[in-house]
C-alpha positions, 0 to 999 in steps of 0.5 A: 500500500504505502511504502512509509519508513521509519524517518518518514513516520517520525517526520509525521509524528513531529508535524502532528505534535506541533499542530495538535500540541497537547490536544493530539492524544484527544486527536488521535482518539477521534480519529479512530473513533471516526474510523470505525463508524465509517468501517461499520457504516461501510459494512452496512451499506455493503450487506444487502449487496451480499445477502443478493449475491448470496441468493444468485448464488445459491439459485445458480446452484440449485439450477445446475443441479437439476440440469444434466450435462447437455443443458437439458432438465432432468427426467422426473423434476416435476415439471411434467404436470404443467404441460412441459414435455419431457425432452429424450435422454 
């Protein structure tokens, strides 16, 4: 990610210290608390997105399963009530 040394870190911390001066421990605390509410926040937006592709999934996979090879369904999966014909194996 970002490739930050040691004496680039330490540069950071002193510009830190002289703009925040005493108020950097309260500084530094806000920040990370403003952090994890955006990571929580994120991970809220992002679940329905999940749970959609969770369901995709698992109906895909339903749908192979009851798919031969060739593409074609399966003698026997119930759908020869509804007036589908069956096609030859």
């Amino acid at each position: 990610m970002l490739d930050i040394g040691f004496q680039e870190t330490v540069l950071i911390l002193l510009v830190a210290l002289m703009l925040f001066g005493g108020n950097l421990p309260d500084v530094a605390r806000k920040l990370g608390r403003s952090v994890g509410e955006l990571k929580r926040g994120f991970s809220e937006s992002t679940r329905p997105l999940r749970d959609a592709q969770a369901q995709v999934e698992r109906e895909v996979a339903e749908v192979a399963e009851s798919a031969d090879p060739n593409g074609r369904k399966r003698e026997g999966d119930g759908d020869e009530g509804n007036g589908n014909r069956r096609l030859p194996s």
